[in-house]
C-alpha positions in Angstrom: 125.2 106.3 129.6 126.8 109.3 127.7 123.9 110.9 125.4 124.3 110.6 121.6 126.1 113.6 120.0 124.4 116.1 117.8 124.6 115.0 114.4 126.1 118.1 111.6 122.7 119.3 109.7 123.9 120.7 106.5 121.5 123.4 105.4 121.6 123.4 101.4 119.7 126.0 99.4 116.5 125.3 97.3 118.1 124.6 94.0 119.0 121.4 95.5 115.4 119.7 95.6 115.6 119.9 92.1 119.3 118.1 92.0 117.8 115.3 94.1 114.9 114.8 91.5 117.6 114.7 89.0 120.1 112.6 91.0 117.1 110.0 91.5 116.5 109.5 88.4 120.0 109.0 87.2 119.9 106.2 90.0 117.1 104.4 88.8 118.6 104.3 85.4 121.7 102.7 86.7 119.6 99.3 88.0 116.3 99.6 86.9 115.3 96.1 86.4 116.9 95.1 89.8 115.4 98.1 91.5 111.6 97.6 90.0 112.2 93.9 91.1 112.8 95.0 94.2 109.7 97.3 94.9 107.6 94.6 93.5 108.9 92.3 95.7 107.4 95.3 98.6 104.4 95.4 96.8 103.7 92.1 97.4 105.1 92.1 101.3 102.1 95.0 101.6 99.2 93.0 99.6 99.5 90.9 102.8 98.9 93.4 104.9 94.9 92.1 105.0 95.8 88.9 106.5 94.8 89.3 110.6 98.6 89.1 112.8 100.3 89.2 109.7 99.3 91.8 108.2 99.8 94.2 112.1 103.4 93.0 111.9 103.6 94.1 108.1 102.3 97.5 109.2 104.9 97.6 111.8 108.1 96.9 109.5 107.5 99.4 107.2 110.3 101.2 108.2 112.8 98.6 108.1 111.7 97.3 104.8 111.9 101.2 103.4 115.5 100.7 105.0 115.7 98.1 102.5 114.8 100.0 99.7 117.1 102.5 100.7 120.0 100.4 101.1 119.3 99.1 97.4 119.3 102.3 96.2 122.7 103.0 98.2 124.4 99.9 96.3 123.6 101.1 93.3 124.7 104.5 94.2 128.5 102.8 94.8 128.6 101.3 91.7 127.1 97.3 92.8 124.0 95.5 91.9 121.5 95.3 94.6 120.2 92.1 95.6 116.5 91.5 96.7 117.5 90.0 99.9 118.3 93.9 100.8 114.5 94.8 101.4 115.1 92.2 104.4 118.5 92.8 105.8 117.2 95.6 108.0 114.5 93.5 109.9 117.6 90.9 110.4 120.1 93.4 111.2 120.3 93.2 115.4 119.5 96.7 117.0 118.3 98.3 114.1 115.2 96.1 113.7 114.3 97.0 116.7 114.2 100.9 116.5 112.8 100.3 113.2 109.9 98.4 114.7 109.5 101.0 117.3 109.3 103.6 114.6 107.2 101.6 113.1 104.7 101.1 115.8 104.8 104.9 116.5 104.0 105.8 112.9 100.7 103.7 113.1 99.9 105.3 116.6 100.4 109.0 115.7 98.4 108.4 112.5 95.5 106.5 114.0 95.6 109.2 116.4 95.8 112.0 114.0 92.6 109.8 111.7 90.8 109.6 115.0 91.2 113.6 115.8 90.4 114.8 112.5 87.1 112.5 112.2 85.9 112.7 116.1 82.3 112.9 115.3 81.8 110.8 112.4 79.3 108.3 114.0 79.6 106.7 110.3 83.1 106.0 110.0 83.5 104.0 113.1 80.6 101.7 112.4 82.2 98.4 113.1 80.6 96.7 110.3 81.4 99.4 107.9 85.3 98.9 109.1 84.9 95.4 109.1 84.3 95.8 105.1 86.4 98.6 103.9 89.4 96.4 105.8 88.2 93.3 103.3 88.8 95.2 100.2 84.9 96.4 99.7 85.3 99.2 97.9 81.3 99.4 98.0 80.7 100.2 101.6 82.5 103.5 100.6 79.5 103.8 98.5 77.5 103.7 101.8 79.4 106.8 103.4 77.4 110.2 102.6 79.7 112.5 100.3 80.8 114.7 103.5 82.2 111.9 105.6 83.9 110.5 102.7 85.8 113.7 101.8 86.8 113.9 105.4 88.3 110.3 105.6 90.4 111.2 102.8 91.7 114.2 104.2 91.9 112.4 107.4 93.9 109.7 105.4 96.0 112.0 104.0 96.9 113.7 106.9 98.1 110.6 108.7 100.2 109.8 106.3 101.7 113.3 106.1 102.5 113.5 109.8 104.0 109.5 109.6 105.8 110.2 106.9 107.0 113.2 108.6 108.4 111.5 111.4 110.0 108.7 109.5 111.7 110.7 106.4 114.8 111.4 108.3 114.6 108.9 111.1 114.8 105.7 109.2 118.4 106.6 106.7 119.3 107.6 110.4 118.5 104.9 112.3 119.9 102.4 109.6 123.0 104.7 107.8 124.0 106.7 111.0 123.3 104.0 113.8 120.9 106.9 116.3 119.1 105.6 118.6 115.4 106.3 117.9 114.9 109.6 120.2 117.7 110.6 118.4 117.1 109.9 115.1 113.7 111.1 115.6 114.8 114.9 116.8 117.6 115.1 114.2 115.2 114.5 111.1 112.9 116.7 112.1 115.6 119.6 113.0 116.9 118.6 109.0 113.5 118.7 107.7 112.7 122.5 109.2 116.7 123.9 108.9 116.0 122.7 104.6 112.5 123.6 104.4 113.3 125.5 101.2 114.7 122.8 99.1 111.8 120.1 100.8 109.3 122.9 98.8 110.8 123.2 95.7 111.0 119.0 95.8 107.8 118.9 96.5 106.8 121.0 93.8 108.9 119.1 91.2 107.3 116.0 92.5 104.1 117.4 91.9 104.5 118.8 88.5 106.3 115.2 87.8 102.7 113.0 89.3 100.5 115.0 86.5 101.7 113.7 83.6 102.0 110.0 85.8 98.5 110.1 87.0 96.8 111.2 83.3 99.4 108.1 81.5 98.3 105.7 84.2 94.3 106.9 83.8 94.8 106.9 80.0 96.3 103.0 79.9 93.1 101.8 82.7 90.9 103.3 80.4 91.9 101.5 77.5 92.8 98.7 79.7 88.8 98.3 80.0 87.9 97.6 76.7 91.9 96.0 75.2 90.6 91.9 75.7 93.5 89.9 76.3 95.5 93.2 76.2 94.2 94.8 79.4 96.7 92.7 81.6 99.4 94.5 79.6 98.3 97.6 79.8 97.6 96.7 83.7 100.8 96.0 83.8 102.5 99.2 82.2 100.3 101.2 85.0 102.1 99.1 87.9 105.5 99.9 86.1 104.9 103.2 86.0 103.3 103.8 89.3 106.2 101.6 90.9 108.7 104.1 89.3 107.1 107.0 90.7 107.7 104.9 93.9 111.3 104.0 93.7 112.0 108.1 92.9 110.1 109.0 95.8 113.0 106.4 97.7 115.5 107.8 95.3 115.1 111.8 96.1 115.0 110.6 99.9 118.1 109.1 99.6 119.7 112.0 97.8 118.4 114.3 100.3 119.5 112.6 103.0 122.9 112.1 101.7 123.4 115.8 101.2 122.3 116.7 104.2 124.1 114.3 106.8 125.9 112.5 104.7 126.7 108.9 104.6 129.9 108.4 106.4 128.6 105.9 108.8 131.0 104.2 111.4 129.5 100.8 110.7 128.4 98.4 107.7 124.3 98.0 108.6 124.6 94.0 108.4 122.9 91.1 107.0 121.5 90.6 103.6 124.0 92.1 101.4 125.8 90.7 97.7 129.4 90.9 97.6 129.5 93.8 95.1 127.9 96.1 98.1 130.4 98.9 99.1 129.3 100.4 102.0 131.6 103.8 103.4 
């Protein structure tokens, strides 16, 4: 079997991690009800996550279904209306569900192994009944932790996620835009992600300065959410709006990114799942 062939890497300078911010948010305000629909509709897919089986396969399709987002946000980058069966149409779409699910099953090993690295030691953490809780939702057997082991779950939380999403920021629009095979896809994002480290820096900066003002709104309206009555499950409600927002540009600016980068002149439709107004190039 011939190998894959090097994909172009376009290195763009750092004035463009602020054009992606902007070109996100432009997208969002072509389809927002359709898109917000849409990453409810992934909220909800996660919120199962707690079920046992279910919620291990949920875990592991997180790549396709962020393939989903991404190919809502590509529809409404042509000019169509994305349709919530596109969060699905990757985990029906033939050979991509299966890198997806690989990539997926890789992201939860490397960050369990990352977690498990960082917190080697911690006799407390791995308590089995403790897991066994924090896994059900009891947010009181954190309480139970000593203030040094917490602070070190967090950061070994955080970390996880840093190196999965790492992995994954390039690799799935590969995998599902471009067709690579997962070795591939893999070694291509991560040569994009280190060639553009400039403009990833300055996006990360503007997406910083933009989760202030997001994080002070949303503790602002749980404040008053406390003491409203009947209007707390407004004001409830305005929080998962916003917070979902911050979401969908998070998919938005990866999208943009990635476009400029690699482009999205893919040989082949991804199938499955699509409206007729979907234009794909």
């Amino acid at each position: 079997m011939n190998p894959m062939p090097d994909l172009k890497v376009r290195v763009v300078p750092p004035r463009h991690g602020i054009a992606w911010l902007v070109q996100s948010m432009a997208l969002l305000r072509a389809q927002p009800g359709r898109l917000l629909f849409i990453a409810v509709l992934l909220q909800i897919m996660m919120g199962l996550t707690q079920v046992p089986m279910v919620g291990f396969l949920l875990i592991l399709s997180v790549p396709a279904l962020s393939a989903g987002v991404l190919q809502a946000i590509r529809v409404t980058a042509e000019g169509g209306r994305p349709a919530p069966a596109l969060l699905f149409s990757p985990l029906l779409s033939g050979s991509h569900t299966g890198r997806l699910l690989s990539l997926g099953a890789l992201m939860f090993a490397v960050g369990i192994l990352t977690a498990s690295l960082f917190l080697s030691g911690s006799e407390a953490v791995f308590d089995p009944d403790l897991l066994a809780r924090i896994e059900r939702g009891d947010l009181e057997a954190l309480s139970d932790l000593d203030q040094g082991t917490l602070q070190r779950l967090v950061i070994a939380f955080l970390i996880g996620i840093s190196v999965s999403g790492t992995l994954s920021y390039m690799t799935i629009p590969l995998i599902w835009f471009h067709d690579r095979k997962l070795g591939a896809a893999l070694a291509d994002g991560l040569r994009a992600l280190f060639a553009n480290w400039k403009p990833f820096l300055v996006l990360g900066l503007c997406m910083a300065a933009l989760l202030v003002p997001v994080v002070l709104f949303a503790g602002m309206l749980i404040s008053f959410a406390g003491s409203a009555g009947v209007l707390s499950v407004i004001l409830m409600g305005l929080v998962m709006i916003l917070l979902l927002a911050f979401q969908l540009i998070l998919f938005a600016t990866q999208y943009c990114a990635f476009g400029d980068i690699f482009g999205l002149e893919s040989e082949s439709t991804p199938p499955a799942g699509t409206d007729d107004s979907q234009l794909v190039a």
